[in-house]
C-alpha positions as CSV (number, residue, x, y, z in Angstrom):
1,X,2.9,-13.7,-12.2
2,X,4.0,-10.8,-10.0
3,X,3.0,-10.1,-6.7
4,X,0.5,-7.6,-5.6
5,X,1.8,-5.3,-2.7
6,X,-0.6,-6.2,0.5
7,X,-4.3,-4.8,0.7
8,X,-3.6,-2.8,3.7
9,X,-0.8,-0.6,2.2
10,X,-2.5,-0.5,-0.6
11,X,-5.5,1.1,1.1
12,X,-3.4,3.7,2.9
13,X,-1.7,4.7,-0.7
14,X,-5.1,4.9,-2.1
15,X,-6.6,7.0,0.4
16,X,-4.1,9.6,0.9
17,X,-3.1,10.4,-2.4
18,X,-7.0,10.4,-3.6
19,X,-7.0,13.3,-1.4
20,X,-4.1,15.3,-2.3
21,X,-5.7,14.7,-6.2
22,X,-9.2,15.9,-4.9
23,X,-7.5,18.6,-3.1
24,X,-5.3,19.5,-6.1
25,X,-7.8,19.4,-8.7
26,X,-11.2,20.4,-7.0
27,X,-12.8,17.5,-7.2
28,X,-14.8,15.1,-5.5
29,X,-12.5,12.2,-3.3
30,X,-14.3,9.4,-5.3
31,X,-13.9,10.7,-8.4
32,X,-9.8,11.4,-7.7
33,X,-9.6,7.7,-6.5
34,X,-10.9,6.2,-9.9
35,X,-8.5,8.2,-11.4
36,X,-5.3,7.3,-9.4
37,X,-7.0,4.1,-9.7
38,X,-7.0,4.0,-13.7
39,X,-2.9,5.5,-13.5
40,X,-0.1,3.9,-14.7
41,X,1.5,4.6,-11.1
42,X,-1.2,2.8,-9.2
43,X,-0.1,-0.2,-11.7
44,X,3.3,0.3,-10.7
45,X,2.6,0.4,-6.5
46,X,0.8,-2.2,-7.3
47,X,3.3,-4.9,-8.3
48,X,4.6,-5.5,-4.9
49,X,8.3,-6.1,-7.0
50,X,8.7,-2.3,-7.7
51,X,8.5,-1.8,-3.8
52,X,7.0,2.0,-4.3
53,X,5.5,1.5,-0.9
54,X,9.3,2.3,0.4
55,X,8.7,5.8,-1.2
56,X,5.9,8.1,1.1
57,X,2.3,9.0,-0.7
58,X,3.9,12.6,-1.3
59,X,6.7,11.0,-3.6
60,X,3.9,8.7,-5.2
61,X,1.8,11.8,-5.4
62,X,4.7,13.5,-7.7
63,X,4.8,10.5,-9.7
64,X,1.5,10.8,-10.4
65,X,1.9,14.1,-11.4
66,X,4.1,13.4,-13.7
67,X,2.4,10.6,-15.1
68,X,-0.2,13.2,-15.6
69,X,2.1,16.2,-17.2
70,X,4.0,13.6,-19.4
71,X,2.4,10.5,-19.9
72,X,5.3,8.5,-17.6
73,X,5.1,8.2,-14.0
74,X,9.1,7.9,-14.5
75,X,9.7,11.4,-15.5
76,X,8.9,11.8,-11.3
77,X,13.1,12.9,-9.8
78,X,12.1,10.0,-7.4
79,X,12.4,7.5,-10.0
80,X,14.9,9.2,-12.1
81,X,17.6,9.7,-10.0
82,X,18.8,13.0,-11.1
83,X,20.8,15.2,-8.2
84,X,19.7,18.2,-7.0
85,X,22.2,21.2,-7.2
């Protein structure tokens, strides 16, 4: 069993990036949570191994994005590494 990253950070994730989707998408703030709640990156900063919490809610945010653009929160450049020229 993994384990969940703590409640608290969590909450702060869930909060600011439900905002920069609600901003992003016109949309109510409850209606963004459910759906960064329902993501595959939420899954991901969830399991407390993958440590996304090190990341800010901006690069989360991108991941998100991605997720959303491609189907894979990995496409994000935070997760894949590539340089920037």
């Amino acid at each position: 069993m993994t384990k969940r990253t703590e409640p608290s950070i969590l909450q702060n994730f869930d909060t600011e990036i439900a905002e920069l989707i609600a901003k992003n998408r016109g949309i109510s703030i409850m209606d963004a949570l459910r759906i960064f709640l329902a993501s595959k990156t939420h899954e991901m900063l969830e399991n407390d191994e993958m440590k996304l919490w090190y990341f800010s809610p901006l690069a989360v945010f991108d991941m998100w994005e991605n997720e959303e653009a491609t189907g894979d929160p990995g496409n994000s450049l935070y997760l894949r590494g590539d340089e920037i020229e």
